[in-house]
C-alpha positions in Angstrom: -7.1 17.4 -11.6 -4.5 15.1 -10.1 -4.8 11.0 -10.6 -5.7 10.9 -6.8 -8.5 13.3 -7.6 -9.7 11.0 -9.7 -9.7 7.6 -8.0 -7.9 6.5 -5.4 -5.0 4.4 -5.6 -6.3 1.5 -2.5 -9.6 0.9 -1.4 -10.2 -0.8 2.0 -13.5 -2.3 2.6 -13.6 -3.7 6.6 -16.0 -6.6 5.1 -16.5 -7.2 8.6 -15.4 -7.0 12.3 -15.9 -10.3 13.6 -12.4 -11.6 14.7 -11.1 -14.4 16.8 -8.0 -12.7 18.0 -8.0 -10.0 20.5 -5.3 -7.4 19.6 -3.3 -4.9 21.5 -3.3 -2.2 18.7 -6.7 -2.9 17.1 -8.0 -0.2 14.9 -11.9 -1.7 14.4 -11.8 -3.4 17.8 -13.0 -6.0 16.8 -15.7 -8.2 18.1 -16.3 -11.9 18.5 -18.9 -11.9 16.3 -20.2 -10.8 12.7 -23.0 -7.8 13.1 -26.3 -8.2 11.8 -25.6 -4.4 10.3 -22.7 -5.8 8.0 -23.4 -4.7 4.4 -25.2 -7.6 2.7 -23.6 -10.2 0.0 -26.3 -8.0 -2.8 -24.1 -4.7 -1.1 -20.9 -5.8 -1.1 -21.3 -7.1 -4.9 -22.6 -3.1 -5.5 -19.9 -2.0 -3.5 -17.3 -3.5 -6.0 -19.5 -2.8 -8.7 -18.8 1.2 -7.4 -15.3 0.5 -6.9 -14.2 -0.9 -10.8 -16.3 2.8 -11.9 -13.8 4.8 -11.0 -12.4 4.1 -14.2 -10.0 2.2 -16.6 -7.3 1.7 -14.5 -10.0 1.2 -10.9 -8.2 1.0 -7.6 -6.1 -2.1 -5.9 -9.0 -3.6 -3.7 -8.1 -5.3 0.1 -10.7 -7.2 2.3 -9.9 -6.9 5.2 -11.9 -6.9 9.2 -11.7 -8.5 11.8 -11.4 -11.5 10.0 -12.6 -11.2 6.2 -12.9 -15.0 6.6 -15.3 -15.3 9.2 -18.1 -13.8 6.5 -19.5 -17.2 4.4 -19.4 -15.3 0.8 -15.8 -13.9 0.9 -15.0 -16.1 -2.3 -17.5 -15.4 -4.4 -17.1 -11.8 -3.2 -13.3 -11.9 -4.5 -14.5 -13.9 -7.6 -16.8 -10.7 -7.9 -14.3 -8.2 -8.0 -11.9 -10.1 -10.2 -14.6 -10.3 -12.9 -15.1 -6.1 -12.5 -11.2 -6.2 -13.4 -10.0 -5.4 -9.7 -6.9 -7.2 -8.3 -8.0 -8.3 -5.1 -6.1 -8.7 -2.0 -7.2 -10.1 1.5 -5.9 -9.7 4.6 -7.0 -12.9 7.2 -6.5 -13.0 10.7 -3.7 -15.7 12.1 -6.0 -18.5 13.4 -7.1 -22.4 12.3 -9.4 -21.0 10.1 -7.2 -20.1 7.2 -6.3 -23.8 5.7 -5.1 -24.4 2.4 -8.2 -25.4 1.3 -10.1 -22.0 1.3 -6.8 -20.4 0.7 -7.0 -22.2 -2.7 -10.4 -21.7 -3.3 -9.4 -17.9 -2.7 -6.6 -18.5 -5.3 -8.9 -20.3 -7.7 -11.5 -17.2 -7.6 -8.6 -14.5 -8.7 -6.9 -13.7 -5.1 -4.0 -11.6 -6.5 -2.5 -11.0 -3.0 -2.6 -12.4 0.4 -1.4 -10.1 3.2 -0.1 -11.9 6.9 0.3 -9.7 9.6 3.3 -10.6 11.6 4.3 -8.6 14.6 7.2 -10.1 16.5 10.3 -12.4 15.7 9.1 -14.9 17.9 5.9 -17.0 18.7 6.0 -15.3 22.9 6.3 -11.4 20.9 3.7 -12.1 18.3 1.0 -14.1 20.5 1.3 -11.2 23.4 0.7 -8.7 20.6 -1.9 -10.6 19.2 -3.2 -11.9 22.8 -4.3 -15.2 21.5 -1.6 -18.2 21.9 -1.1 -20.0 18.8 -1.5 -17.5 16.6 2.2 -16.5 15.8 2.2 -21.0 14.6 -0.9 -20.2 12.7 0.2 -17.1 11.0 3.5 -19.3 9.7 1.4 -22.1 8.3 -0.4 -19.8 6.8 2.3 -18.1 4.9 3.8 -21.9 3.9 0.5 -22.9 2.6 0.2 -19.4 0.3 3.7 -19.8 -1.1 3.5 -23.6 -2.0 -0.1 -22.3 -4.0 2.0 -19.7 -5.7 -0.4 -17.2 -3.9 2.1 -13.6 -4.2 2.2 -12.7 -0.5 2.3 -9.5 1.4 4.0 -8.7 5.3 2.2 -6.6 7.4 3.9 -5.2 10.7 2.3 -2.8 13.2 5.5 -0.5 14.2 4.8 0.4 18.0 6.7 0.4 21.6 6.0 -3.1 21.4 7.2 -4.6 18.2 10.3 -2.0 17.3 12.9 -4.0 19.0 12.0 -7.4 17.0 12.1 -5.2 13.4 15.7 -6.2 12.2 14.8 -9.9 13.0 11.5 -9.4 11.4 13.6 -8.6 8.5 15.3 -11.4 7.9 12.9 -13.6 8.7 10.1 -11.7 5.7 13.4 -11.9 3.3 12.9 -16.2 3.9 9.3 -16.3 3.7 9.8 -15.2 -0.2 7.3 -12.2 0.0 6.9 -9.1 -2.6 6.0 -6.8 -0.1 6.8 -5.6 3.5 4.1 -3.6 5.1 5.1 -1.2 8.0 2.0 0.3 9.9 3.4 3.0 12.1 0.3 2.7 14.8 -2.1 5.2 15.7 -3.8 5.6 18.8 -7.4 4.7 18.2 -9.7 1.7 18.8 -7.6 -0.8 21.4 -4.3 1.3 20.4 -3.2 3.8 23.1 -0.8 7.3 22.4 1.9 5.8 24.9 2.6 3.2 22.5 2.6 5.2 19.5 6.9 6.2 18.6 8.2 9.5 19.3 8.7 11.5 16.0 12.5 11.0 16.6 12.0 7.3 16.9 10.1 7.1 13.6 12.6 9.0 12.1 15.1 6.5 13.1 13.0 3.5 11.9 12.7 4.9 8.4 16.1 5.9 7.8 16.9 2.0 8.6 13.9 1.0 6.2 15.3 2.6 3.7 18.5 1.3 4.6 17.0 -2.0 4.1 14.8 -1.3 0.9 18.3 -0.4 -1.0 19.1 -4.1 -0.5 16.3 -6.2 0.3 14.6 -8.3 -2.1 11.1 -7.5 -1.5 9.7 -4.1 -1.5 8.9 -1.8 1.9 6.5 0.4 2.3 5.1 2.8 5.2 1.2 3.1 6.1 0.9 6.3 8.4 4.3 6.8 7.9 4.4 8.9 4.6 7.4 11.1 5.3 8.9 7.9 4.3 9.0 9.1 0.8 10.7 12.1 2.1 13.5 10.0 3.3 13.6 8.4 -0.2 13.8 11.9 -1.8 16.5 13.4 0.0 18.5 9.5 -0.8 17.8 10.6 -4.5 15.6 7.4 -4.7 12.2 6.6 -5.7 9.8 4.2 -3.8 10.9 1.0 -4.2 7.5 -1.3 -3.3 5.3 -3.1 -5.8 3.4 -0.9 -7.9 3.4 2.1 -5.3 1.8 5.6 -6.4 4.6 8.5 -6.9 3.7 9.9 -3.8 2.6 8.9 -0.8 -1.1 7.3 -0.5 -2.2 9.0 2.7 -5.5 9.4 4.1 -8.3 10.4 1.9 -5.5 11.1 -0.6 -5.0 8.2 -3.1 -7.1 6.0 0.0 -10.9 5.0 0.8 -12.2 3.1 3.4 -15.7 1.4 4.2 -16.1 0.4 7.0 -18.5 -3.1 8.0 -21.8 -0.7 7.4 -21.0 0.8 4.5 -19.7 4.5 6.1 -17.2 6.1 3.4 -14.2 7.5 5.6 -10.3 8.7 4.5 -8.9 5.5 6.3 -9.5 3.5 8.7 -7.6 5.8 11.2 -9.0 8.1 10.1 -12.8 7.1 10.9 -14.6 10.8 10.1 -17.4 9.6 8.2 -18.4 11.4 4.9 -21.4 8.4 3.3 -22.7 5.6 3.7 -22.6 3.2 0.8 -25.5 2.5 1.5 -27.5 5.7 0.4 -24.2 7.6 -1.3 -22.4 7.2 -4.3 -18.5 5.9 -3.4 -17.0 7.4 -6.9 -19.1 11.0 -5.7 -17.9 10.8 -2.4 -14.5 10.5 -3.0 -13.9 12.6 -5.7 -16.7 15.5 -3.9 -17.2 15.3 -0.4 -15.5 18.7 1.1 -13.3 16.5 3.9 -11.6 14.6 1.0 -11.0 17.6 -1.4 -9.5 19.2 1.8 -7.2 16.2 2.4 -5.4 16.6 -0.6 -5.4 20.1 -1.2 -1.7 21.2 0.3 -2.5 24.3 1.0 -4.9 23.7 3.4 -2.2 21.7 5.5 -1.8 23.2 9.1 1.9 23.8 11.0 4.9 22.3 9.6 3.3 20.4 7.3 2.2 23.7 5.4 5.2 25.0 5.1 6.9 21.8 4.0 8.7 21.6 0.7 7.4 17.8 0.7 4.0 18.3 1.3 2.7 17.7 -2.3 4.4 14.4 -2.1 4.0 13.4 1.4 1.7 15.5 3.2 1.9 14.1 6.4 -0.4 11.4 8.3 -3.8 13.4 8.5 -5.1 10.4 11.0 -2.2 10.8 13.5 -2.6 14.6 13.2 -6.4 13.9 13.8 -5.7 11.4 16.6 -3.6 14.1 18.7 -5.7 17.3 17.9 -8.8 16.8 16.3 -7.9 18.1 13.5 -7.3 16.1 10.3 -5.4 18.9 8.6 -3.4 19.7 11.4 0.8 19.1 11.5 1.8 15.7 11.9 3.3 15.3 15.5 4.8 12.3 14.1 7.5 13.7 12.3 10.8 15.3 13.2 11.6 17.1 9.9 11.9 21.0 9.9 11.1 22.1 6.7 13.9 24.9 4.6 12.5 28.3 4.8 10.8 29.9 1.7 13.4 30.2 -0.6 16.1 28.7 -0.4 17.3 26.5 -3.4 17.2 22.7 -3.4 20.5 22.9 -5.8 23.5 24.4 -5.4 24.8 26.9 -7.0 21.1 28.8 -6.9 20.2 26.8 -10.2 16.8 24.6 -10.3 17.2 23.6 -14.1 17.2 20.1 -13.7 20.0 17.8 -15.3 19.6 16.6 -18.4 17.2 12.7 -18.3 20.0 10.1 -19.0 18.8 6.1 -19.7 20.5 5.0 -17.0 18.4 7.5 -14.6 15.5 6.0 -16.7 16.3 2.1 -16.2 16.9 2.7 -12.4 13.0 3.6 -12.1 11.6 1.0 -13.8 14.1 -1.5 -11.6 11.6 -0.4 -8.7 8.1 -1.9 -10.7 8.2 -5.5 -9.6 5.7 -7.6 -11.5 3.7 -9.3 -8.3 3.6 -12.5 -9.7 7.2 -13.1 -10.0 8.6 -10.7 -7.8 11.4 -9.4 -10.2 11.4 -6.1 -11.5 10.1 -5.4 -15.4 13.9 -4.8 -15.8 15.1 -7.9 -14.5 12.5 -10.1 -16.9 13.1 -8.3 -19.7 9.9 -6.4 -19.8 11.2 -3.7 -21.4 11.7 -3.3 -25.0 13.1 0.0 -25.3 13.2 3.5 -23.8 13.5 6.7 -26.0 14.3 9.9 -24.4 13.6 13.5 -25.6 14.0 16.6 -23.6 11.6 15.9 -20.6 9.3 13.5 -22.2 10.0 9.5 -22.0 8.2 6.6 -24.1 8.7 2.9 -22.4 7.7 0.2 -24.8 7.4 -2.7 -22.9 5.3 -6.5 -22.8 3.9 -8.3 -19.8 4.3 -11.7 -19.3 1.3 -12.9 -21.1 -1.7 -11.1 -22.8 -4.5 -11.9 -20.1 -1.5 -10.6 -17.5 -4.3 -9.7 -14.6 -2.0 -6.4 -13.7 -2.6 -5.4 -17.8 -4.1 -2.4 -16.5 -2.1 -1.9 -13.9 1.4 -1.9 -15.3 1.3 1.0 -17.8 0.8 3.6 -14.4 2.8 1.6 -12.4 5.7 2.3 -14.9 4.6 6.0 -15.6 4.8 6.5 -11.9 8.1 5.0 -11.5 9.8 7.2 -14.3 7.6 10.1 -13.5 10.1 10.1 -10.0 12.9 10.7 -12.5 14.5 14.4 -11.7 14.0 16.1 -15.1 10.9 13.9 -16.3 7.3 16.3 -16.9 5.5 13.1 -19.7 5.8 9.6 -20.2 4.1 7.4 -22.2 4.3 3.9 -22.0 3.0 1.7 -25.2 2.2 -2.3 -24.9 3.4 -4.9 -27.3 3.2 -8.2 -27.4 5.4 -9.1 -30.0 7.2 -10.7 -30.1 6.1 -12.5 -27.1 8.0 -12.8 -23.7 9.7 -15.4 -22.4 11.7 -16.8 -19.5 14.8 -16.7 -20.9 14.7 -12.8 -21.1 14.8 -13.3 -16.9 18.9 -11.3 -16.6 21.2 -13.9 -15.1 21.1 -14.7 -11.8 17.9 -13.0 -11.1 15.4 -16.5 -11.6 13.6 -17.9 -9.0 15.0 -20.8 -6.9 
């Protein structure tokens, strides 16, 4: 049984879809106002109750909507699922309802990540995406306002017709706004979204070979949602995924990612809205680990097309909601991606050889450069994390520290890392052992690498 068999790596929960923007691309379609069918404050607290019993190390968990702050109890809610030892993350809509006020009561009840969506270089690009005016100046304030609270921030960007042209700026402007993470969201046609503004296969090609272009030297991590051929692109660069505390494959839908909707249905993803439960009467951990659509999802072999015959597909498996979008069929190929796979056979090395090189330290260090702490933004490397690596054969032990005992990613870290060297060509175990002594600190930051 895979770690993604197990538990998922996100969960989404659409707390609700009351939203005071009006969005070209929108997913939930949102509404103006909250429905009386929402999952009550007494639900939501079992919700999150479900969501920490999927075991020691429970799933990243993101409100999101609509507008998760439209619904009255969203603190306590995230004050709930820091006390079940979650890391929560919220994603609010750009509008005068975020001020610093709640976003520091949010940081005051263990918000561990705030995500902004930002979807054009300008304030005319982002407002006609977003078809409210004011809310590319909104969306700004709100990302001052989280960085002088020390909130760690997060980048979202829908990648469409639309908003492609303004990505390079976008760029530069997410490298000043001092964020750990840059979300790309290649869009699928569902909700308001519509297939002609969806990118050609060729197109999205082109956009992740300049993402990871752009992850080799950027300073925050990039990511892909929908997109997960992006770690393909990685692989055939020799490099692993380089965002904050990313799985070692791609999270895709149903695979490594939940969603619950405003009622409580259980589905693979948001776009991917088949519905397998209801929280409501089913049990989440069950459901996810059980229900025949998700066992499909990340069983392979059971891939359609291109995608089945795709050397990648165990790591990448292709965008089941797109394939679902443009067939019907969640196991279908991906029309989104360009990428012939080799026919059966042929070697990946040359010289007709697969035995892999031998594991070298340096191969090692360069993986656990791409686990950023989320706090600080700097790699485990770069703050000294790491006490000492010991190679033998295929098998890697990490002994590292965290920042400080009650670190809130304590449980996070040791997969994070595992993943990470886990990517390493020639690595089948690692094992990564805690220690807190002696204790970190800030002079153990390598030179040059501090804050500002």
């Amino acid at each position: 049984m895979s770690a993604f068999d197990r538990a998922p790596f996100i969960v989404i929960w659409e707390t609700t879809r009351a939203c005071a923007l009006a969005c070209v691309h929108c997913r939930a379609a949102a509404i103006p106002h909250r429905d009386p069918g929402e999952l009550t404050t007494a639900e939501a607290q079992a919700l999150i109750d479900r969501i920490a019993a999927f075991g020691p190390r429970p799933p990243l968990l993101v409100f999101t909507g609509g507008d998760p702050l439209r619904r009255p109890d969203i603190v306590p809610l995230v004050a709930h699922a820091r006390a079940r030892g979650l890391a929560p993350s919220l994603t609010p809509s750009g509008t005068a309802a975020v001020t610093a006020e709640r976003l520091r009561a949010l940081r005051d009840a263990g918000l561990a990540r705030l995500a902004v969506s930002l979807d054009g270089a300008t304030a005319e690009s982002h407002d006609a995406f977003r078809r409210v005016r004011g809310s590319h100046r909104h969306t700004l304030r709100i990302l001052a306002s989280a960085r002088a609270l020390g909130l760690p921030l997060q980048v979202n960007t829908t990648v469409c017709t639309q908003t492609v042209a303004d990505l390079p700026a976008l760029a530069r402007q997410v490298e000043a706004f001092g964020v750990t993470l840059w979300a790309l969201f290649f869009l699928i046609p569902i909700g308001r979204a519509r297939a002609d503004q969806a990118l050609s296969a060729a197109d999205i090609e082109r956009v992740l070979e300049w993402a990871a272009d752009l992850a080799a030297r950027a300073p925050y991590g990039v990511k892909t949602t929908e997109a997960p051929q992006y770690h393909r692109v990685l692989a055939e660069r020799g490099r692993a995924p380089d965002a904050v505390g990313r799985a070692g494959r791609a999270v895709t839908d149903g695979n490594g990612f939940v969603f619950i909707d405003h009622v409580g249905n259980i589905c693979p993803s948001g776009f991917l809205p088949e519905v397998a439960g209801n929280v409501r009467r089913d049990d989440l951990v069950s459901v996810y680990r059980e229900h025949p659509l998700f066992t499909a999802l990340r069983d392979p072999a059971r891939l359609g097309g291109r995608c089945g015959r795709c050397e990648y597909a165990a790591r990448c498996g292709g965008s089941r909601a797109r394939a679902f979008a443009a067939t019907g069929d969640p196991l279908g190929e991906d029309p989104g991606c360009a990428y012939e796979p080799r026919a059966a056979g042929a070697h990946a090395i040359a010289g007709g050889s697969d035995a892999p090189p031998p594991v070298t330290l340096e191969q090692v260090t360069q993986g656990l450069g791409t686990v950023l702490d989320p706090e600080l933004g700097l790699s485990v490397v770069d703050l000294g994390l790491v006490y000492g690596v010991r190679i033998a054969g295929d098998a890697v032990a990490v002994t590292m520290t965290l920042t400080a005992p009650g670190c809130p990613v304590h449980d996070l870290m040791p997969e994070w890392v595992r993943s990470a060297v886990l990517r390493v060509p020639g690595v089948e175990h690692v094992d990564v052992a805690l220690t807190f002594d002696p204790p970190w600190t800030p002079d153990r930051i390598l030179p040059g690498r501090g804050s500002n």
